[in-house]
Structure formats: C-alpha cells, structure tokens
C-alpha positions as CSV (number, residue, x, y, z in Angstrom):
1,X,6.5,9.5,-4.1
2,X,9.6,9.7,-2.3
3,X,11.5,6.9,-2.3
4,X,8.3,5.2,-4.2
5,X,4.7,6.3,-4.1
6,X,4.5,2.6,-2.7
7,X,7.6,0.1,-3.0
8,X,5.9,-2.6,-4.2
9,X,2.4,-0.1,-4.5
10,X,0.8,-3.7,-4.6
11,X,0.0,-6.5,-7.0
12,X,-3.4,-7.3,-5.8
13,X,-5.6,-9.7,-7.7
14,X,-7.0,-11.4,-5.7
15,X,-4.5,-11.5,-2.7
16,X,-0.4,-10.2,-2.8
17,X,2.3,-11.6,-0.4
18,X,4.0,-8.7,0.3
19,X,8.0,-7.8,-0.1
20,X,9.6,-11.4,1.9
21,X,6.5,-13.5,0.8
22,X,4.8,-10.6,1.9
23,X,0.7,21.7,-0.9
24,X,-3.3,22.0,-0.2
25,X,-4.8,21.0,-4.0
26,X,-7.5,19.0,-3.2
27,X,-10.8,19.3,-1.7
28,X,-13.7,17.5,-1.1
29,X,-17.2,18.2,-2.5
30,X,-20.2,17.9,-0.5
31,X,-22.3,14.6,-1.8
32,X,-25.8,14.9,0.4
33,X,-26.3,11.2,1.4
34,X,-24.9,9.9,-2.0
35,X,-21.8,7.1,-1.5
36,X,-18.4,8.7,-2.4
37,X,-18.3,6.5,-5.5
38,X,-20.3,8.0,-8.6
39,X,-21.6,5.8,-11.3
40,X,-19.4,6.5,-14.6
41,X,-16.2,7.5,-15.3
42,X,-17.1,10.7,-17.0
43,X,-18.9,11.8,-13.5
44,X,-16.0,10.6,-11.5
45,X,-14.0,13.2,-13.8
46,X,-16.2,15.9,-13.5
47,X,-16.7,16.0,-9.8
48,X,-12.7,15.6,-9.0
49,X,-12.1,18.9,-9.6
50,X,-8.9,17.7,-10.2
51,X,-5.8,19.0,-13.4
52,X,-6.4,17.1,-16.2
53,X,-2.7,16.6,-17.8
54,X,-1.8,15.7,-21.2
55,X,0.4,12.5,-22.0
56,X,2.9,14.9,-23.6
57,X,3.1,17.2,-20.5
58,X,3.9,14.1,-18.1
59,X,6.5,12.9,-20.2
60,X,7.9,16.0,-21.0
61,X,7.5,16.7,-16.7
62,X,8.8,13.3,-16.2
63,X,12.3,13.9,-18.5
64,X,10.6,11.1,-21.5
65,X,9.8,9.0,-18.0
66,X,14.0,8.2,-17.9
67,X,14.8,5.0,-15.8
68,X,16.6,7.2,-13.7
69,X,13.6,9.1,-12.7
70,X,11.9,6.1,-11.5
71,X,10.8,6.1,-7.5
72,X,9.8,2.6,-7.5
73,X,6.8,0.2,-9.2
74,X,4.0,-2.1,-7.9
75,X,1.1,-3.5,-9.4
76,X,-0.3,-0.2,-11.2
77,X,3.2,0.1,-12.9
78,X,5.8,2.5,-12.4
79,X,6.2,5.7,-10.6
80,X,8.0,8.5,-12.3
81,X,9.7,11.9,-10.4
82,X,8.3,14.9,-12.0
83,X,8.2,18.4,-12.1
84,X,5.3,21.3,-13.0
85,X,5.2,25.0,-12.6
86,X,3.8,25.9,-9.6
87,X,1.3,28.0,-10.9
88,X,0.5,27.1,-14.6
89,X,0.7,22.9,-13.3
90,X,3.0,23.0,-17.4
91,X,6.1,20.4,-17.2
92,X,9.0,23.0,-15.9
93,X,12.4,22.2,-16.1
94,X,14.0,19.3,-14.0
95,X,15.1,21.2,-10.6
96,X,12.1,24.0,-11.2
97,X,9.4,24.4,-9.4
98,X,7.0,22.0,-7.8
99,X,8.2,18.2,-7.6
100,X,5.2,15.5,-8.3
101,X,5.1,11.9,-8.8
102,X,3.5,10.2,-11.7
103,X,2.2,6.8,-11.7
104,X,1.6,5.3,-14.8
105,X,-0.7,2.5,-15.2
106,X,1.4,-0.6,-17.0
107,X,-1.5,-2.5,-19.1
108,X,-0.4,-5.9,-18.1
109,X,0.1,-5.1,-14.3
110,X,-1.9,-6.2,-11.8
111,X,-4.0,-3.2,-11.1
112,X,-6.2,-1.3,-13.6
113,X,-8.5,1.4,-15.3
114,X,-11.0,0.2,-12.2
115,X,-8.3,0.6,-9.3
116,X,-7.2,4.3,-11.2
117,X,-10.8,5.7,-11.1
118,X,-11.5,5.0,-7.4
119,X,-7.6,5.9,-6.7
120,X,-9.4,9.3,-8.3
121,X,-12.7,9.2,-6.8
122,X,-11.9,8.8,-3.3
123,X,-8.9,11.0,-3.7
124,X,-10.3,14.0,-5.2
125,X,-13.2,14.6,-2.8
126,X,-11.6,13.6,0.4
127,X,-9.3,16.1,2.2
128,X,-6.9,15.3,5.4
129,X,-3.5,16.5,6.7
130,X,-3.2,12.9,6.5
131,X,-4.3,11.7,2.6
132,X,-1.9,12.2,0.4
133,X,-2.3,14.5,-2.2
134,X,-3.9,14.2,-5.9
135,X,-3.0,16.8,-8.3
136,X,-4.5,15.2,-11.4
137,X,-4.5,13.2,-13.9
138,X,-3.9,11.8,-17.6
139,X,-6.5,10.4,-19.2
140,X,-5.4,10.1,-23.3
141,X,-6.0,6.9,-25.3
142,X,-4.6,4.0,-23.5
143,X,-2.4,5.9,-21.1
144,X,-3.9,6.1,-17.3
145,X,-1.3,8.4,-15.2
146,X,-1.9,10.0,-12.0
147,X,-0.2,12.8,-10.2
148,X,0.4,13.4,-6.5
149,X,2.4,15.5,-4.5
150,X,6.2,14.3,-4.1
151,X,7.1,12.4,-0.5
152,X,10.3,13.0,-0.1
153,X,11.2,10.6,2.7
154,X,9.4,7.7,1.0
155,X,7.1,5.3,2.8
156,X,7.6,3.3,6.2
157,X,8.2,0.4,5.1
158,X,11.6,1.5,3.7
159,X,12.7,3.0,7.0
160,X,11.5,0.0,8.7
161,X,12.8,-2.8,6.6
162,X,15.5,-1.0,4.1
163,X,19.3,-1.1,4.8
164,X,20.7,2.0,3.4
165,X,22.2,5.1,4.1
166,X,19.4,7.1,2.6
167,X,16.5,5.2,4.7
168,X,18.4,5.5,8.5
169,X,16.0,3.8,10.8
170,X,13.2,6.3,12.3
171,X,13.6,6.4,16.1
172,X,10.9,5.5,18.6
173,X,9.8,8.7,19.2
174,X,9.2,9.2,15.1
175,X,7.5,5.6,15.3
176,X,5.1,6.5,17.8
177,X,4.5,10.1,15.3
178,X,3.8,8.2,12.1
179,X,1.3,5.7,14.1
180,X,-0.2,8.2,15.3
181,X,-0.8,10.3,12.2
182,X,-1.4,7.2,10.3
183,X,-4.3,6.0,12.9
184,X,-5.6,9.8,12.3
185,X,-5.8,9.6,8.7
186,X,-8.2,6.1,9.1
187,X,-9.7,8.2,12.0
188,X,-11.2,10.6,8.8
189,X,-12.1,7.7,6.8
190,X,-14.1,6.2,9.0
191,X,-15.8,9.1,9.7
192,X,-19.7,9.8,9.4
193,X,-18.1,12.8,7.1
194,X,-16.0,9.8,4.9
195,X,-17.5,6.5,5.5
196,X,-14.7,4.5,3.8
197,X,-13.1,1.7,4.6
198,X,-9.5,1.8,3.1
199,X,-8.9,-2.3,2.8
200,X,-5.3,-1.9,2.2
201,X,-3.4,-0.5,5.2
202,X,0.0,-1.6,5.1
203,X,3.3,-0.3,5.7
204,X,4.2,0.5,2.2
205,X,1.5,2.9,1.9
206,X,2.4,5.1,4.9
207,X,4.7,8.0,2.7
208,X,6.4,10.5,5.0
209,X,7.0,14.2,4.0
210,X,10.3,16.1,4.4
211,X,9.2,16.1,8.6
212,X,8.3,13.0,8.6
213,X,4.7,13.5,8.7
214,X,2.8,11.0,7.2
215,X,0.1,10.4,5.1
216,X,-1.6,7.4,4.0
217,X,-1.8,6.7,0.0
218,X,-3.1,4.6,-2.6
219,X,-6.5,4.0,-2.6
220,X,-7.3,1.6,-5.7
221,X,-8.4,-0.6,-3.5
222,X,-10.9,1.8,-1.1
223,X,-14.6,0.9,-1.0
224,X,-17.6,2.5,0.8
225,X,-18.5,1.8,4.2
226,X,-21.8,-0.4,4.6
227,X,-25.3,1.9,4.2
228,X,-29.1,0.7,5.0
229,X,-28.3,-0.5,8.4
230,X,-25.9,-3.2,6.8
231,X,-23.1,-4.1,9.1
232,X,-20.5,-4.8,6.7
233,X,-19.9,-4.6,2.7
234,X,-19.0,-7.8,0.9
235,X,-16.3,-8.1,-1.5
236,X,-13.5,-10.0,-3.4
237,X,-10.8,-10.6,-1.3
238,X,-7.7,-8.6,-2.0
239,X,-5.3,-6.8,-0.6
240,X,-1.3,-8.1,0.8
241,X,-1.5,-11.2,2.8
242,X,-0.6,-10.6,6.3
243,X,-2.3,-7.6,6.5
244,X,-5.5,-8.5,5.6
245,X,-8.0,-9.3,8.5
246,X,-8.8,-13.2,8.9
247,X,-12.5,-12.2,8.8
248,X,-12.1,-10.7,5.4
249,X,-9.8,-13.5,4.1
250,X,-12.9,-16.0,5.3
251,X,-15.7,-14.8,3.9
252,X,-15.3,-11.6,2.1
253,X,-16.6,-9.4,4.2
254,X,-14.8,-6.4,4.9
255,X,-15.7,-3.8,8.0
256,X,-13.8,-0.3,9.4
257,X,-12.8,-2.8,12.3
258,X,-11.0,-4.8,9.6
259,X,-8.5,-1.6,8.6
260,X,-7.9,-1.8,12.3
261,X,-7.0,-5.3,12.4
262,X,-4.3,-3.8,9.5
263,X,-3.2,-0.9,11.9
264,X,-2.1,-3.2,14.8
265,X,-0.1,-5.1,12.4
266,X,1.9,-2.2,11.0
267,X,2.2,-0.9,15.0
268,X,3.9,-4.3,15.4
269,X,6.1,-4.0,12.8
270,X,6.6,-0.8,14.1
271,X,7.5,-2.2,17.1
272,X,9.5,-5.2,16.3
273,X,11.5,-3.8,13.2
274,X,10.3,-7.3,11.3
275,X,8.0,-7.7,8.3
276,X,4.2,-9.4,8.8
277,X,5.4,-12.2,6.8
278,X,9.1,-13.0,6.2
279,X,10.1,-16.5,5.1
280,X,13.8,-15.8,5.2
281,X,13.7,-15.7,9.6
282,X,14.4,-18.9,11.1
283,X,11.2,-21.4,11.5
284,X,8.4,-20.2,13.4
285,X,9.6,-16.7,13.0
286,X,7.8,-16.7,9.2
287,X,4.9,-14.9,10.7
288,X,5.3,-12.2,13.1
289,X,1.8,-12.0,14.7
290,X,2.5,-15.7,15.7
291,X,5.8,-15.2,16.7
292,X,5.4,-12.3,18.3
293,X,1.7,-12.7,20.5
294,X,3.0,-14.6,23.2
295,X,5.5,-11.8,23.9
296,X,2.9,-9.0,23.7
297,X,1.5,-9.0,27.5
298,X,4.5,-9.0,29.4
299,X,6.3,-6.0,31.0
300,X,9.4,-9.1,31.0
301,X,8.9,-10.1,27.7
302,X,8.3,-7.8,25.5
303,X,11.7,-6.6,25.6
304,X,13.1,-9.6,23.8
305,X,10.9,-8.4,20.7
306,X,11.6,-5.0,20.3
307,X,13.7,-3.7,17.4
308,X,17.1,-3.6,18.6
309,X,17.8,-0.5,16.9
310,X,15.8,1.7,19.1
311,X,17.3,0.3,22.2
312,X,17.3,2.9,25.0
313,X,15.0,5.3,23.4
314,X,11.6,4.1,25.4
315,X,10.7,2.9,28.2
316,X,9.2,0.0,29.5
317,X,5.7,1.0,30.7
318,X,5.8,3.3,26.5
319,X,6.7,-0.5,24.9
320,X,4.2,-2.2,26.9
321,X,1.4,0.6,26.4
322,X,2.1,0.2,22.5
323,X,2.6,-3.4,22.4
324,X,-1.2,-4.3,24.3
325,X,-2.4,-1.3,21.5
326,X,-1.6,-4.0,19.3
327,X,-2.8,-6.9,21.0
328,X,-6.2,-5.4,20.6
329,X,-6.1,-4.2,17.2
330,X,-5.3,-7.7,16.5
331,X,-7.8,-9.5,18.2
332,X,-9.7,-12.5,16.3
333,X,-12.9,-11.2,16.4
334,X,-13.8,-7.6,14.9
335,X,-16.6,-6.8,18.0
336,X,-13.2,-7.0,20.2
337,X,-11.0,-4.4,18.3
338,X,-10.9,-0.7,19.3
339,X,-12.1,1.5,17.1
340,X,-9.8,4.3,15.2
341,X,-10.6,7.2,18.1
342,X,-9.8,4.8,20.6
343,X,-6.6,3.6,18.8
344,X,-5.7,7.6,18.4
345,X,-6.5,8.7,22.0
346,X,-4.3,5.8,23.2
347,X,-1.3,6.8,21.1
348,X,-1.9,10.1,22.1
349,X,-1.3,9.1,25.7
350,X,1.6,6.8,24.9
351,X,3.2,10.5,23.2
352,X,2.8,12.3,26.6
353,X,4.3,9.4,28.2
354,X,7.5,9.7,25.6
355,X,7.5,13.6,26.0
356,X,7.9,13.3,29.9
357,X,10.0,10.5,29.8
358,X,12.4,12.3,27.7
359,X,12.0,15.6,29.8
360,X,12.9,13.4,32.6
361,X,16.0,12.1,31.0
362,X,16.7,15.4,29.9
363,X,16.9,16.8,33.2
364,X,18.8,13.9,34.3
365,X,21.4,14.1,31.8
366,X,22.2,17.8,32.6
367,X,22.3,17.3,36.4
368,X,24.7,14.8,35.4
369,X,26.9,17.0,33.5
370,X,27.1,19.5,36.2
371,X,27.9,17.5,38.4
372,X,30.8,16.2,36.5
373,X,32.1,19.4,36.1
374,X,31.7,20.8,38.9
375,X,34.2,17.5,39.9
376,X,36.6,17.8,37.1
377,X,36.9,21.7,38.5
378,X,37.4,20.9,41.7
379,X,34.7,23.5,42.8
380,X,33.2,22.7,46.0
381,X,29.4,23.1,45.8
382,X,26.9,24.1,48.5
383,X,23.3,22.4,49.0
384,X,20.8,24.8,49.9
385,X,17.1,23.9,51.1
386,X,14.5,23.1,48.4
387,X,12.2,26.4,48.8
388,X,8.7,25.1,49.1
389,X,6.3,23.9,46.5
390,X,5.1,26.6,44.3
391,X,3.3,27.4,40.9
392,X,7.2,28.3,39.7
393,X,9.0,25.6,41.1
394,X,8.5,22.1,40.0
C-alpha cells in the first residue's frame, strides 16, 4: 500500500536482516474471554466479516496484476495497486473508484497460508484509527490474496531511508506525529480490549495515508498476549533482526514489553535518519543502537546524532526528551521498559513542547519582519508601555 504495503513486507523464517543486512470497513466482533485466534480456517473466515473476492476479480481489479502495478514485495510475495467500485467492491476501471492493494501470496516465499490466516484473523476483528485496513480476501485453489485499503504515502521506512523525489524526508514535526500514532496503534493492541502482542514492529510496517497519518500493518506475524496468569507466550523466534528484542532472540519468549523494545528502535531511527542495522556505514557504525547509546543522554551530544536533514526544526530540550524516550524503550531488561501509555503520554508532551516552540518562533519571526520593515521604510516607531497582565494579553 502506497509506495509498498511493506518494502521488503518481510522474509521471516526464522529471523530477516532487514533492507542493509537489515475508509471504515472493518470491525471487530466481540469474543467473551475467547483468544482473538479461532481454531480453523473455515471459523477464521466466518467470523471476519470480511469481502470474499474472486481470483478473477483481483486480477481483473489489479489490470492481469501488470509489473507496472506493483507497489513493492517481501516475504508473502508481491503487492499489486487495484481498484473496486466503491459500493459493489466489483474490479472498476483503472482510475475509478476506490484504490486497494492486493497482496498475493508467492508459494515459494517466505511467508505462508499460516501468516495469511492470522494477517486475517487479527485484522478483521480488530478496529483502530491506527490498523490498517482489511477489505477482504481471495481464497480460490492455490491463490491466497488479501486486500487493504491503499496508503498512498507508503511506509516510514521509505521516507526515512529512500532517496527520491517522491519520498522527500518527513520533518521533525511529522516524525514526532507518526511516533506518536504508531505508539497509539500498539497502545490498542495491548489493550485488555486486544491483548496482542504484534512481534514485528519495524519501520517498514508504519504506512502513511494521504496526511501522513499512520497506521501500523502486517500482522502475519501477531500472536496472543499470555492468559492464565502466564507472564509471557513462548514462540519461534522471528521477526527482522535489529528489531527484535534480545529477550526474545534468547529464549523465545516474547512479552508486550518486547514490541516496546521494537518502538524505541524505530523512534531512533526516527531520530538519527540511519537504519537499525546497516553494514555499508563505516565500522562501528553497523549497528545503530551501539553506535548511537552513548550519545543518547546528553543535552551536548545528542546533537552529533541527529539526522542532518531536520536541522533547525527542534530544539534541544524536544531532541533530548525523544532521545531518553528511546533510551528506555531500549533498555536490556523488559521490567525496565515503559509501557505503551507511558510511551504515548510522553510523546504527547514532547508534541506540546514542538507546538509552543514553533509558536514561539513564529512570533519571533514576524517581530522580525516588522521590524525590518519598518527600517527599510524609514518609519520611526514609538514604544508604548506593556498594559498589564490580563486574560487577553499574553
């Protein structure tokens, strides 16, 4: 979706190095105490509630899925632009109607019928402003396909890492927006209402709308939080090394603290404008949490890290605030780690500390150009007393 529903969605079996090394149609059902996940595949298509496509009407939706149609691939295959009538959900004519994307499961890729049902299960009965959307599906001999709603700005990681003129690098304000978002989204899944832990949080899986909001996506890899008192859920390591949490990498255990783990290091690479793991930066720059932690704690420092390409757009105290955010999301052990609402209600803070920093330059700026007109005029200008303090004067 967009740009891809994930660049490089994932090839995860058991564990991926990643890139360098490294509209409302769904809802969700109510379960009683019953894990998201049901037991067959025939249940799991019954309860979606979701459009059940034919192969023909994704190919005819997707132009005969032309090369030129492709958004990008990954593990589960290729993901195809598409378009359906708004109201009828029949292939419309390219141009018409409501743009999708349609992944379509490549038999010898890395991801498979397994990954496509839980994409399905977790997808059709969870709802959030910040899950993407699942319109339906194709289930039809061999052919596994899924349809979502279209992202047209494509994920993070291309606006992070991608050189072109189509992905122009977001701004800090528009970093701090998709961290913020994104952190809500894991918020939800780790909810009482949810109880899911995501396991693959990554950059590439952050797609922005047209406004840049974002919306987390891909969820092949999603598995129910731990029940009967159990303080964790054990489980074959995978996932897209660097992002993984070194608890889970250990021993298989997996925890909501361990998607956090994953947040602070996409907030880093927020921060930084690097990838987690990138062989091609000189030595001892491979891996960016190393690199990057003894920098992380320091009003002085942290400077020297931050992506160049944002230079002037924050201030010190906002890049420090974000950068100890990270610091904790990261720490070794998962007792240490904030939670998700604690992660939120920090970036919330950090966003009134951008919105009055730029109101302050704001007004600085305009004072500015008065006075440099007022100069260039040659006006003479009076100063009058500042009238006292008052609910109208600030």
């Amino acid at each position: 979706m967009g740009s891809c529903l994930s660049v490089r969605i994932k090839a995860e079996s058991p564990l991926h190095h990643g890139a360098s090394d490294g509209r409302e149609l769904s809802s969700r059902h109510s379960y009683s105490s019953a894990p998201l996940t049901p037991r067959s595949q025939s249940e799991i298509l019954e309860l979606s509630n979701l459009n059940s496509f034919s192969f023909n009407e994704l190919r005819v939706a997707t132009r005969n899925f032309r090369p030129d149609s492709v958004l990008g691939e990954g593990g589960f295959g290729c993901v195809f632009k598409g378009w359906i009538d708004e109201n009828t959900f029949k292939a419309a004519r390219p141009g018409t109607g409501l743009v999708i994307a349609v992944k379509r499961l490549n038999q010898e890729g890395f991801q498979g019928h397994k990954e496509w049902l839980a994409e399905i299960t977790y997808l059709s009965q969870l709802s959030h402003p910040n899950l993407v959307k699942l319109i339906g599906y194709c289930l039809e001999d061999e052919h596994r396909l899924l349809v979502y709603e279209f992202m047209p700005r494509g994920s993070l990681e291309n606006h992070l890492f991608r050189r072109s003129t189509y992905f122009q690098p977001l701004s800090w304000n528009l970093r701090m927006k998709v961290a913020l978002e994104a952190a809500k989204g894991l918020t939800y899944l780790h909810s009482p209402e949810a109880k899911v832990i995501y396991r693959d949080f990554k950059s590439s899986n952050i797609l922005l709308d047209a406004n840049y909001n974002a919306k987390l996506s891909d969820f092949g890899l999603a598995k129910d939080g731990p029940i009967d008192g159990k303080s964790h859920v054990s489980t074959r390591v995978m996932g897209t090394f660097g992002y993984a949490a070194p608890e889970y990498m250990a021993t298989g255990h997996i925890t909501a603290r361990s998607d956090v783990y994953s947040f602070g290091v996409v907030l880093l690479e927020m921060l930084t404008g690097r990838r987690v793991m990138d062989k091609n930066r000189p030595h001892g720059e491979h891996n960016l949490i190393e690199w990057a932690k003894p920098f992380l704690t320091s009003k002085r420092k942290v400077l020297r890290i931050m992506d160049h390409r944002i230079e002037g757009q924050y201030s010190v105290e906002g890049a420090l605030k974000a950068a100890l955010l990270a610091v904790k999301c990261l720490a070794l052990e998962p007792k240490f780690r904030p939670k998700m609402p604690e992660v939120v209600k920090a970036l919330e803070q950090l966003q009134n500390l951008n919105e009055s920093g730029s109101l302050k330059r704001e007004t600085t700026q305009r004072k500015h150009h008065r006075t440099s007109t007022d100069e260039a005029s040659g006006r003479k200008t009076t100063s009058y007393p500042r009238p006292a303090a008052s609910p109208l004067v600030t």
